[in-house]
C-alpha positions in Angstrom: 266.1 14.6 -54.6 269.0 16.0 -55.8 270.3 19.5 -54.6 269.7 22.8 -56.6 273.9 23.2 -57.9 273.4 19.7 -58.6 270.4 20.5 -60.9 272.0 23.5 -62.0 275.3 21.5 -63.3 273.0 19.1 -65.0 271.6 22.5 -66.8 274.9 23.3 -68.0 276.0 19.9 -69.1 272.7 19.8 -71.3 273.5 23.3 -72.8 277.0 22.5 -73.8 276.3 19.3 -75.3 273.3 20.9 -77.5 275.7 23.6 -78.7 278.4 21.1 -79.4 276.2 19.1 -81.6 274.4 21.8 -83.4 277.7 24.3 -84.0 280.5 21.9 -84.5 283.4 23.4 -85.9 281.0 26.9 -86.3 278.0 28.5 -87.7 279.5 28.2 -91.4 275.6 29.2 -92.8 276.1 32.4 -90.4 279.5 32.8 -90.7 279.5 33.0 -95.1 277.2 35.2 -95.1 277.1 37.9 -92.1 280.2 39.8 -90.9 281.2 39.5 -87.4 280.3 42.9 -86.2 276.6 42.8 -87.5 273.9 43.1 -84.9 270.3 42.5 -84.8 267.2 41.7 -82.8 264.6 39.0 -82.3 261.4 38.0 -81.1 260.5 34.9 -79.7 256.9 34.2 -81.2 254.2 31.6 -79.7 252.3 30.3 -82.4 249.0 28.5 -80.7 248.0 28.0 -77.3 249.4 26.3 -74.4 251.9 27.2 -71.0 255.1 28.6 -72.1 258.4 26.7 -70.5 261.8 27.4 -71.2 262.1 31.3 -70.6 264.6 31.1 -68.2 266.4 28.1 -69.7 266.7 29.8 -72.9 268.4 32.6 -71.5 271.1 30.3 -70.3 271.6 29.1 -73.4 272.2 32.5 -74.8 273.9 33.6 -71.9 276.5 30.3 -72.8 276.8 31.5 -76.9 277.3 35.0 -75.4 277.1 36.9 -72.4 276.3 40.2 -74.6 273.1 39.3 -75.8 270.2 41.2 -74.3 267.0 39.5 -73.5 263.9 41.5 -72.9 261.5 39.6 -71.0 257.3 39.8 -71.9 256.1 36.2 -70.4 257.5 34.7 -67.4 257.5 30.7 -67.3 254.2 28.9 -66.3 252.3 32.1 -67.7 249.3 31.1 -70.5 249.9 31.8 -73.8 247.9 32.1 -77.1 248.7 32.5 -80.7 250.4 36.0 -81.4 252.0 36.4 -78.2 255.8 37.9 -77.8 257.6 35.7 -75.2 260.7 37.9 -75.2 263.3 39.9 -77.5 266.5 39.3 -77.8 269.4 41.4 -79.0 273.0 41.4 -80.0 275.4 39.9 -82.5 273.5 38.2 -85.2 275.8 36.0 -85.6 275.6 34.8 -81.9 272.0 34.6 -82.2 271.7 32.2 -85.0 273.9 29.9 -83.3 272.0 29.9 -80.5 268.4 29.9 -82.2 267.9 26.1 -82.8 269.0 24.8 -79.3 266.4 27.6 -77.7 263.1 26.9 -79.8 263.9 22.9 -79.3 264.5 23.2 -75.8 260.7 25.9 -75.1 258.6 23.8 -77.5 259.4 20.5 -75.9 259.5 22.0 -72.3 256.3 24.3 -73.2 254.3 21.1 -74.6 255.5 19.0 -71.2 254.3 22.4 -69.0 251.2 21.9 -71.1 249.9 18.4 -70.3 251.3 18.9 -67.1 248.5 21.8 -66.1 246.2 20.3 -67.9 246.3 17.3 -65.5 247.0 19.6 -62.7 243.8 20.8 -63.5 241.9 17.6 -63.8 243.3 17.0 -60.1 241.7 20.4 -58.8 239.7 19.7 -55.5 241.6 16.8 -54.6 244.7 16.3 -52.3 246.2 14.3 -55.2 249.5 15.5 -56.8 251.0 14.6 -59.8 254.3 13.5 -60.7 256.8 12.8 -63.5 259.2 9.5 -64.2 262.3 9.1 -65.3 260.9 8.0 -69.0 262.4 11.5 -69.9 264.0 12.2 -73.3 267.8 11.1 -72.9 270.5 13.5 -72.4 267.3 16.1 -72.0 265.9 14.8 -68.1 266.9 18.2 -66.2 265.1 21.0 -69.0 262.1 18.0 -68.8 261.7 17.8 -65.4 262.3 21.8 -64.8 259.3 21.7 -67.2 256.6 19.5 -64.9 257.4 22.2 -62.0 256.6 25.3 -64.3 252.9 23.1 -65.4 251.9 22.9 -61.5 253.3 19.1 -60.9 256.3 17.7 -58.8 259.1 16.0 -59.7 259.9 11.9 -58.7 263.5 11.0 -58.5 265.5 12.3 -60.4 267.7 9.5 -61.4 268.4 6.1 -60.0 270.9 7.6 -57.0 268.6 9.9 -55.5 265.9 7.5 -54.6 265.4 4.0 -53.7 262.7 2.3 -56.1 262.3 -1.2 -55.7 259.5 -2.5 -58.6 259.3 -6.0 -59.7 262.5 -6.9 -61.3 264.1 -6.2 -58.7 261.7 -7.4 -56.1 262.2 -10.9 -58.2 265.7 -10.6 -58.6 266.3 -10.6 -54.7 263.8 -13.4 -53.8 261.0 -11.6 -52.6 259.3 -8.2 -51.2 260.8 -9.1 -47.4 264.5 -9.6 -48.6 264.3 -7.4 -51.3 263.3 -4.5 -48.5 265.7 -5.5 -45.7 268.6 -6.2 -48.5 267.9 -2.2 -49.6 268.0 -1.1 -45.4 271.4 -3.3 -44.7 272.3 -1.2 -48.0 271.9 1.9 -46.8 273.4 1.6 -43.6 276.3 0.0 -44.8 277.1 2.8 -47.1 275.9 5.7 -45.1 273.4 6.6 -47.5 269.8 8.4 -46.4 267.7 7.6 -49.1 263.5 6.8 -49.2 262.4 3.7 -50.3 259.3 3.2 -52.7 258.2 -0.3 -52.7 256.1 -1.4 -56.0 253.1 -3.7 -54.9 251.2 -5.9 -57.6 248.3 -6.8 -56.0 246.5 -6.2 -52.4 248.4 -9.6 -50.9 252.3 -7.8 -51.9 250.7 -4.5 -50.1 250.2 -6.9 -46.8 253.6 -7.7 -47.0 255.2 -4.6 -47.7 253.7 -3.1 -44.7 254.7 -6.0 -42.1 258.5 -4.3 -42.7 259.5 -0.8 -41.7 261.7 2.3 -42.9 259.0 1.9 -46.4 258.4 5.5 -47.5 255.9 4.9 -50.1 254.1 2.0 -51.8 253.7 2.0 -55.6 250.1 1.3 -57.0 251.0 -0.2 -60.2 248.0 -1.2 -62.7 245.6 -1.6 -59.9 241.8 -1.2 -61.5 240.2 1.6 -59.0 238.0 -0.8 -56.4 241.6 -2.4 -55.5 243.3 0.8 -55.6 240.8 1.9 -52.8 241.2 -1.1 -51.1 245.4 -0.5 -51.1 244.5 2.8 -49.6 242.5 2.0 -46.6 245.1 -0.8 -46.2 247.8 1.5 -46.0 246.2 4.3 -43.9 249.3 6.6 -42.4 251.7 3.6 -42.7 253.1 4.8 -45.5 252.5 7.2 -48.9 250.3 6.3 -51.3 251.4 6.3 -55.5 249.2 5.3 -58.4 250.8 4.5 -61.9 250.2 2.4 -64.8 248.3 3.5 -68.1 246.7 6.6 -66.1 245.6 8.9 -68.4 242.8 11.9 -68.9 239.9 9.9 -68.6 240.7 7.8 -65.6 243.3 10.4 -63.7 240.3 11.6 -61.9 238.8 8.9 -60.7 242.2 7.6 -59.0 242.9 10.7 -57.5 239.7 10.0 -55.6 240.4 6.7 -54.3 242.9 8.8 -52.1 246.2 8.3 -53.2 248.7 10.7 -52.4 250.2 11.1 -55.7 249.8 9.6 -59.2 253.1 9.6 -61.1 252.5 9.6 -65.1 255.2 8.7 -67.7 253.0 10.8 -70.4 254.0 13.9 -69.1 257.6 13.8 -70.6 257.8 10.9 -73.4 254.0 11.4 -74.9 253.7 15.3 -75.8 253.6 17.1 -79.4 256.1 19.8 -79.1 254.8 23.5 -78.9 254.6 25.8 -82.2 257.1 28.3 -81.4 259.2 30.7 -83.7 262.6 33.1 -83.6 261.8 35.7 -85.8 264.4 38.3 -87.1 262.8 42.3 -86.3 
């Protein structure tokens, strides 16, 4: 995974980009109408219920348009929130806060509606050793504020992009001739470049999952689109070799039921690309 500054940087990079494309050249709505030395406040309204996500982020984004603005915390990230509720206040220029209003209530309904679904099959897991994770079918040029958001809604992040993890699925698994060369290709690889890095194998059916396990240094096998009497039959294959990942077309109704064919984690692209962004408001006090 990659390190916290790294994540951090990735933060930034997102924020200035936003800003770039929403400002431009400037805030010419804001800046026709209201003088420079006008001040006001804000509230950030939640208008139905869900997990809030983005608290933090947004103040980064203020804190980019300009230092001076005072936020006023109410609701932390990851807390539940309902209709009504005041997530925070925020004061200063007015100016500075219009520029930074559409960037902030894109960036906590989208996170807040990924935080969402995430709990909500946190919850579905509860009992179980099962965890759940994210992909990388993340919104383009958004991956970091997405990923930040599965953390805050009780899940755990997968890679983060393709350098920080070794996945070898079937593509590439055909592309190299085969599961054994495609493994001991990857290890020669690494060693090579001096690169410490887990490998994920994908298996398509119970014969690949024999295979995978006759070669070592295999941190985790991926359980793609296996019904649930094969998945448990993957498991008790795999014991302690290895960890254990379901994925493919898990949803709500059948998350459950795969947890408890003991796989270690179930990793769901819904979480980040299939999610109705949260009703939020920025309303002027």
């Amino acid at each position: 995974m990659i390190s916290e500054s790294q994540f951090k940087k990735e933060l930034e990079i997102v924020i200035a980009n936003a800003i770039r494309e929403d400002v431009g050249p400037g805030d010419y709505s804001s800046l026709a109408c209201i003088p420079d030395s006008a001040s006001g406040k804000a509230q950030l309204l939640v208008k139905e219920d869900g997990i809030i996500a983005g608290v933090a982020f947004a103040k980064m984004i203020f804190d980019y348009v300009d230092a001076d603005l005072q936020i006023d915390t109410f609701i932390e990230d990851g807390a539940k929130v309902k209709k009504g509720d005041v997530v925070f206040h925020v004061s200063g220029s007015s100016q500075s806060i219009l520029k930074a209003e559409r960037v902030v209530l894109n960036s906590m309904q989208r996170m807040s509606a990924i935080a969402t679904k995430t709990n909500q099959y946190v919850q579905l897991l509860d009992g179980t050793s099962t965890k759940i994770l994210d992909t990388r079918k993340t919104t383009p040029g958004f991956r970091a504020p997405e990923k930040w958001a599965v953390k805050i809604g009780g899940g755990e992040n997968h890679r983060f992009a393709l350098y920080d993890m070794i996945m070898l699925k079937d593509n590439h698994i055909d592309f190299a001739g085969g599961i054994t060369l495609a493994i001991a290709k990857t290890k020669d690889f690494l060693k090579a470049n001096n690169l410490d890095l887990k490998i994920i194998v994908e298996a398509r059916d119970l014969e690949e999952i024999k295979e995978i396990l006759k070669s070592d240094g295999v941190h985790r096998i991926l359980i793609d689109n296996f019904n649930f009497e094969d998945t448990r039959k993957a498991v008790t294959l795999i014991g302690n070799q290895c960890q254990t990942e379901s994925s493919g077309n898990i949803n709500e109704t059948t998350i459950r039921q795969y947890a408890e064919c003991g796989v270690n984690y179930i990793s769901s692209g819904a979480l980040t690309h299939s999610v109705f962004n949260m009703d939020l408001s920025l309303k002027a006090l």
